[in-house]
Structures are given as C-alpha cells and as structure tokens.
C-alpha positions as CSV (number, residue, x, y, z in Angstrom):
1,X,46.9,-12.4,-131.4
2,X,44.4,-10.0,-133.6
3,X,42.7,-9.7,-136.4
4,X,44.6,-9.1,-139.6
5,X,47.4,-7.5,-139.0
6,X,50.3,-7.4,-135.9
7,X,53.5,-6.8,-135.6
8,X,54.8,-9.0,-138.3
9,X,52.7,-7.6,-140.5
10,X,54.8,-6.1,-143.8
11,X,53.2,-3.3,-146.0
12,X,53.7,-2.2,-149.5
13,X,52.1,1.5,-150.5
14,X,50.8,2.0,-153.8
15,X,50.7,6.0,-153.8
16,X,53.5,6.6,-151.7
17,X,54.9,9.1,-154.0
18,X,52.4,11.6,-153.8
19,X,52.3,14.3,-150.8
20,X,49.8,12.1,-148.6
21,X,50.7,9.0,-149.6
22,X,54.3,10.7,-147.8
23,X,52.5,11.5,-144.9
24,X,51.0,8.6,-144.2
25,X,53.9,6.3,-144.8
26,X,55.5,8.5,-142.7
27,X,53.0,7.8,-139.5
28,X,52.5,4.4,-140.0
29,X,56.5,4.1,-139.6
30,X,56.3,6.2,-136.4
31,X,53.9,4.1,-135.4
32,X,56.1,1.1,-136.2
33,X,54.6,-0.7,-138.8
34,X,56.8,-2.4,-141.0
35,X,56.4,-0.6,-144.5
36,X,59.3,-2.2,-146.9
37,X,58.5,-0.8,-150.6
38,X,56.2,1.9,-152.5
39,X,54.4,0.9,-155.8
40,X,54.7,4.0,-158.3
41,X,55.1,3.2,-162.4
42,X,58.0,4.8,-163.4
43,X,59.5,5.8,-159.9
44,X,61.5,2.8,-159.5
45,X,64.9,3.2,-158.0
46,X,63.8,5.8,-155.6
47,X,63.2,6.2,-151.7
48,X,61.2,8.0,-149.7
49,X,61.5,8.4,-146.1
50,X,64.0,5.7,-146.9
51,X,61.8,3.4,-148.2
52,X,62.3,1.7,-151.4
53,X,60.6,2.7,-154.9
54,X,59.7,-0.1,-157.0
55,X,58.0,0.2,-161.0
56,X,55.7,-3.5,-159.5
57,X,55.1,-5.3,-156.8
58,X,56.5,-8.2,-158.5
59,X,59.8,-6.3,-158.5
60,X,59.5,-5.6,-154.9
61,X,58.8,-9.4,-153.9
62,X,62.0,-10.2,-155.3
63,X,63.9,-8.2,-152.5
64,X,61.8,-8.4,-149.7
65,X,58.5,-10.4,-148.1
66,X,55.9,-8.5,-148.2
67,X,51.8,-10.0,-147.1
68,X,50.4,-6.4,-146.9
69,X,49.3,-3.6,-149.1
70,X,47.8,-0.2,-148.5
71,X,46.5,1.3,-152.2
72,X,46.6,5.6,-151.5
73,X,45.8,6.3,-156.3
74,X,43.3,8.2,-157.6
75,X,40.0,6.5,-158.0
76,X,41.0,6.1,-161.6
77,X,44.1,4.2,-161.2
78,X,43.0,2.4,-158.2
79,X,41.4,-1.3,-159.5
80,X,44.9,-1.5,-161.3
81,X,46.7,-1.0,-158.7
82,X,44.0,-3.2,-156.7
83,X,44.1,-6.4,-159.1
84,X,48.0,-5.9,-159.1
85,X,47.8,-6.7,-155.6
86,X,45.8,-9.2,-155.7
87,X,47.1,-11.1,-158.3
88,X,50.6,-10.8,-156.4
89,X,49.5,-13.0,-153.4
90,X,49.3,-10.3,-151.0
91,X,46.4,-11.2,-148.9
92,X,45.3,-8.0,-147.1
93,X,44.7,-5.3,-148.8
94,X,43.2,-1.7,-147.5
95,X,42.1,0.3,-150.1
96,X,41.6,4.2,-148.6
97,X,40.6,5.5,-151.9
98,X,37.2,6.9,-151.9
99,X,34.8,7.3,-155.3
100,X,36.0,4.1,-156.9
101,X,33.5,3.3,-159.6
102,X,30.9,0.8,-158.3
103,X,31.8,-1.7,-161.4
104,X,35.5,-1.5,-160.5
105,X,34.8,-2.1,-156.8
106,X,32.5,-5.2,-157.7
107,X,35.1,-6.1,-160.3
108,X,38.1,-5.7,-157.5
109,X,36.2,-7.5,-155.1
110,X,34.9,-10.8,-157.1
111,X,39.0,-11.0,-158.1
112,X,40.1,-11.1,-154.5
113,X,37.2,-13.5,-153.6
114,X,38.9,-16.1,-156.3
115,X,42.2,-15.5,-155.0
116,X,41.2,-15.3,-151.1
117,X,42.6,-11.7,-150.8
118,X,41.1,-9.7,-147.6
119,X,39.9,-6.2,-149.0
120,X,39.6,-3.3,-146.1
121,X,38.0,-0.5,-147.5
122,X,37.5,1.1,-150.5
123,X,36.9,4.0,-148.6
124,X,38.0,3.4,-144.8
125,X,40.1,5.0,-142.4
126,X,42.0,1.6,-142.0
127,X,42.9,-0.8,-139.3
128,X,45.1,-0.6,-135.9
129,X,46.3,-3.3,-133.5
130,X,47.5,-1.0,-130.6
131,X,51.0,-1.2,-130.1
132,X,51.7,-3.8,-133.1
133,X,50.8,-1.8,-136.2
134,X,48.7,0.8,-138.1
135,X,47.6,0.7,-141.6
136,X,46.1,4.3,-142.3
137,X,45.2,6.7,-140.0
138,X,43.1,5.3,-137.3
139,X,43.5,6.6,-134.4
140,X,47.1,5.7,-133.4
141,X,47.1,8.8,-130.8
142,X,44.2,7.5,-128.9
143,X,44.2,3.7,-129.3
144,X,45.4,1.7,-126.5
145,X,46.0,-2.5,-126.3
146,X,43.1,-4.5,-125.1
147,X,40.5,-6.8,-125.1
148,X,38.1,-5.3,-127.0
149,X,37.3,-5.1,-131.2
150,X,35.9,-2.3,-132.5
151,X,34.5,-2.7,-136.0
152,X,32.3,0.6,-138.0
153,X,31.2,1.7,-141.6
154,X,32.6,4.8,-140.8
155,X,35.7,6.6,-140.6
156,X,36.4,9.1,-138.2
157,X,33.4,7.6,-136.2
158,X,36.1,4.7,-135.4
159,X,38.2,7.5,-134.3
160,X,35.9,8.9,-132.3
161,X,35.2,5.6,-130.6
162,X,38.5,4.2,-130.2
163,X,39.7,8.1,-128.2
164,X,36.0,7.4,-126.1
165,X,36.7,3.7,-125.0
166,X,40.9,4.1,-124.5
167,X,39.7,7.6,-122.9
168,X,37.6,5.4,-120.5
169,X,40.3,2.9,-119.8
170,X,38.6,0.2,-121.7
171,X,41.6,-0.9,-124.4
172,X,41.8,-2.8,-127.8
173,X,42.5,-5.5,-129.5
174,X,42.0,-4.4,-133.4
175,X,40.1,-1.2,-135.0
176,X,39.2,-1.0,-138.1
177,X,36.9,0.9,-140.4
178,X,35.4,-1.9,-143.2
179,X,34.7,0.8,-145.3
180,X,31.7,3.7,-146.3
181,X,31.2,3.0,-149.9
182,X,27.7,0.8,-150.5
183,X,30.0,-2.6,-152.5
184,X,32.9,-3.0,-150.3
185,X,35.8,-5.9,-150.5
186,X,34.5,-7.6,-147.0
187,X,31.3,-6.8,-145.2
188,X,30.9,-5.8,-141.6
189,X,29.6,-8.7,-140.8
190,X,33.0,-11.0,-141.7
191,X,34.9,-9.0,-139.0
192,X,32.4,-10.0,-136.7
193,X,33.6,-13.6,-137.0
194,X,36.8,-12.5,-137.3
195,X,36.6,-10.9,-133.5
196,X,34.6,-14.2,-132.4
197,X,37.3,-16.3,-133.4
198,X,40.0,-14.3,-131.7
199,X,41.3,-15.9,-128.3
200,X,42.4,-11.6,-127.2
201,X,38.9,-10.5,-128.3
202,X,36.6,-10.5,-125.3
203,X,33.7,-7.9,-126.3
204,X,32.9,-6.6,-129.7
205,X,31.9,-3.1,-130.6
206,X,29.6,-2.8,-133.8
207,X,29.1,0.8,-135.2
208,X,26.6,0.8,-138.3
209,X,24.4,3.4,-139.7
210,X,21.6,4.1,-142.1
211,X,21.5,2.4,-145.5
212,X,21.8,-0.6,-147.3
213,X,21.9,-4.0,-145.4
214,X,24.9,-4.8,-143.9
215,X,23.7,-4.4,-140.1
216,X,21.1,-7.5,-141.0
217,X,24.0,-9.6,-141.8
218,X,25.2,-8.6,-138.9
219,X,22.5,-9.6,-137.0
220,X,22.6,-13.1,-138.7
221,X,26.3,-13.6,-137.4
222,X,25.5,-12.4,-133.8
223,X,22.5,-14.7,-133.3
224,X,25.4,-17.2,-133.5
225,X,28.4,-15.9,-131.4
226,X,29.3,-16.5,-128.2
227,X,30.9,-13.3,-127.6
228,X,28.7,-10.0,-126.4
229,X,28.2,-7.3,-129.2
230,X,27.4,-3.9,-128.3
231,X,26.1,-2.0,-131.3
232,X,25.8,1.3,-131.7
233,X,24.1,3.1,-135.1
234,X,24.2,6.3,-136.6
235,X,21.1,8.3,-138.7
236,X,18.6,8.7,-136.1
237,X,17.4,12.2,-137.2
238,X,18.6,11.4,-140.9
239,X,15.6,12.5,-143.5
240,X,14.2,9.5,-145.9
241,X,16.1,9.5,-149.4
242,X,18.5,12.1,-148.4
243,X,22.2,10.5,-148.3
244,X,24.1,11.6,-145.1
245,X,28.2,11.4,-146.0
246,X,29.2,8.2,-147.3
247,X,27.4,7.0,-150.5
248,X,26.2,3.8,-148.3
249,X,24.4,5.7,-145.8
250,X,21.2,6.2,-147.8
251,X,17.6,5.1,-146.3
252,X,16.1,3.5,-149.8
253,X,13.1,2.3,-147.9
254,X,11.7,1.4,-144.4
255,X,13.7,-1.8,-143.6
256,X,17.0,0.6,-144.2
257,X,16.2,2.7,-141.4
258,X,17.5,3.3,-138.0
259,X,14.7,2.2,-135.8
260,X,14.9,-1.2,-138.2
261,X,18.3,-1.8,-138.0
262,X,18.1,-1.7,-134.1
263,X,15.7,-3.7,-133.5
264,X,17.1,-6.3,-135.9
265,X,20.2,-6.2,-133.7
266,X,18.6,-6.1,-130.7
267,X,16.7,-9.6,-131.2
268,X,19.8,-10.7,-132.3
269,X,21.1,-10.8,-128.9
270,X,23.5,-7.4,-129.4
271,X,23.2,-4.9,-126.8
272,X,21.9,-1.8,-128.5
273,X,22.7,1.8,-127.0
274,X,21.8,5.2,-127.8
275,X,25.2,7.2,-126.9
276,X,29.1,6.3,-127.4
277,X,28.7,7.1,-123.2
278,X,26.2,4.4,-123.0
279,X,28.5,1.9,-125.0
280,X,31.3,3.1,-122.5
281,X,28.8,2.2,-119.4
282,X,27.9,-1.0,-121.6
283,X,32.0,-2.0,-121.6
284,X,32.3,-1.4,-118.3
285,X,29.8,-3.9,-116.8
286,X,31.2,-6.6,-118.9
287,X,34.4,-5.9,-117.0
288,X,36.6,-4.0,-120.4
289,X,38.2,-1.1,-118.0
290,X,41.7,-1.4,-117.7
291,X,42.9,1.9,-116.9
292,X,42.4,5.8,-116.5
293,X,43.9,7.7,-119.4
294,X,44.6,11.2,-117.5
C-alpha cells in the first residue's frame, strides 16, 4: 500500500502541450506511471509522446479510466482547469502551478472539499511511491521503496531529503511535497494521518518551515498517532517580516517562528532535530536502514 497514488494509479495532464508539460509527461512515463490522456482546448485529436490529446476531460473518460490529474497551465488558466477536474470525479489532483491567485486557490479548494477531491499542491514538487509511480518531479533518481513517509512544505527540500534518507539506506513508502503557497488544497497535517493509517508506513518524516500555522496542526495530529514523527524545520536564521522563497514562509509574528514551531512539536511527542544528518541518525535508531546506496 501507500498513500495516494501506486501503481494503478492513472493520470491525465492538463498542460501537456506545452515544452514542460512535454518533459514531464515524458519522465513520469519513464518512471512508469500510467499517464493515458493530455487536457489542451483545442488540441484534441493529437499525441504526444504517444499519448492522447483530448479538447475535455469528459471526452477523455469516455475512452479510458482515468482517477488522476496533474494540472502544468499558467496561473491564469489554472482554477479552470482545476474545477474541470474536480467536477469530473477525478479525486487526486496535484496542482504544480505556482502564483495562483489566493481567491482562486480558496475557491479551488472549498469545490474539491464538496466534491471530496484530494488537492496536492498548488505549488509542489508532487508525490512519489518508489517503484509504483511519480506524479511530478520528486525525486525519482534518488527515491528508493520503504517504510518510511516523508511529507514537506517545500519542494526541492523533499528532494533533498528523499536523496539523504535513500543515500543512507533508509527507503520510502510515499514523498510528497503538500505544497509552498500559504492556502493550499490539503494541509500538512492530513498527510500525517494519511501516513498513520498506512499498514507500509512505519516512521514519518515532517519537514516544515517558517510562517503561517500549519506545523501547530501538525502538532495537534501527532499528540494523537501512534507512529514516531521526526520533524525537521527550516528558517532558523530567517529575519522577522522578511519572506524566504515560498509566499508561506513568512514570520507574521512570534508564534510563526522557528523556535515556536519546534517546541510545539516537540511537546507534541515528535522528535525534533537540527540537521537532515541528525534526522538520518534519528531513522536509524528506529531501525529504517535497509541498505547502502554506493
């Protein structure tokens, strides 16, 4: 099992016309992900990389299953394209896209709520189940299958993680980047009882950072799981007011803080560290090494 998505998983692209919508159909194929049509207005008919072009999603249900979509439009275009996939049934959606208006996000995110729609993203790097499928770019170099969920705000920290860990021997189950923008479709904490509900998720891996108030929902979940939580946060040295890369990661006041967040966590019952190495040494007294990666 995972979270999500595995190897039945079947994807629709909205975007997959354009030069990196191209590209990343193109890895997620070599990856072996099951992508069976591309959304583009206008483009029906087509194929690229032998995939089939359709004008709506509606049009592409008629010849083929699909329970997936991966939206790669322009921020303008992208709540269309969103509420089109929401509306069709599809019930994950990742949503790369970054600087969606806020009101569209809210907007895309109260619609999938009503019609019980899983949003990844706006803004994320995606999701991975090692060795089943990859939707986006996270990581399918490093990632290797086992027993571990990672879950982050961020995007090429979960890269940078999931190459540390499988680096390390210590493998996963899922990977997936919930998204940087302040209003996203699911917060962090959901994947947190997503991973404690898993039967092939032994140890969770939290990376948050500075901003908003995600990590103290997190904190709320972990109180409650059975399951260890190592968390790890970014924006130690980060100045107050100044926003550090994504539009979430903004210290608007004390409790938004680092030092905060930790704590938090910590009485929480996560194990807080100070280092990706640390979260590594963390793994591997909980018993999470599998191999050496050479």
């Amino acid at each position: 099992m995972s979270i999500l998505i595995n190897k039945d998983t079947t994807v629709a692209v909205w975007g997959m016309t354009g030069g990196y919508g191209i590209q990343q159909t193109k890895n997620m194929m070599s990856y072996g992900t099951k992508v069976v049509a591309g959304i583009s207005a206008s483009r029906g008919g087509e194929e690229v990389n032998g995939v089939p072009i359709y004008d709506t999603v509606y049009e592409a249900m008629k010849e083929t299953e699909i329970n997936t979509g991966i939206i790669y439009v322009p921020p303008a275009r992208a709540k269309d394209a969103a509420l089109e996939a929401i509306e069709s049934g599809i019930k994950v959606l990742m949503i790369a896209t970054e600087g969606i208006p806020l009101h569209d996000t809210m907007l895309i995110r109260r619609f999938s709520e009503e019609r019980g729609t899983w949003i990844i993203g706006p803004n994320t790097v995606g999701i991975i189940t090692p060795g089943e499928c990859l939707i986006g770019s996270l990581a399918s170099d490093y990632a290797i299958k086992g027993r571990v969920g990672l879950v982050t705000r961020g995007g090429t920290i979960a890269v940078e993680l999931t190459r540390i860990m499988s680096a390390a021997g210590i493998g996963q189950s899922t990977c997936v980047g919930s998204g940087g923008d302040k209003v996203i479709g699911k917060n962090t904490a959901l994947y947190l009882q997503l991973f404690e509900q898993d039967p092939e998720t032994d140890v969770v891996v939290l990376n948050g950072e500075i901003g908003g108030y995600k990590e103290y929902e997190c904190a709320k979940v972990i109180s409650g799981m059975k399951k260890k939580v190592i968390a790890y946060i970014l924006g130690r040295c980060a100045p107050e007011g100044k926003r550090m890369g994504h539009i979430g990661a903004i210290i608007g006041g004390k409790s938004e803080g680092f030092e905060e967040k930790r704590e938090a966590l910590r009485q929480a019952g996560a194990i807080v560290v100070d280092t990706p190495w640390l979260m590594v040494e963390e793994l591997n007294k909980l018993g999470m090494r599998q191999r050496v990666i050479v």
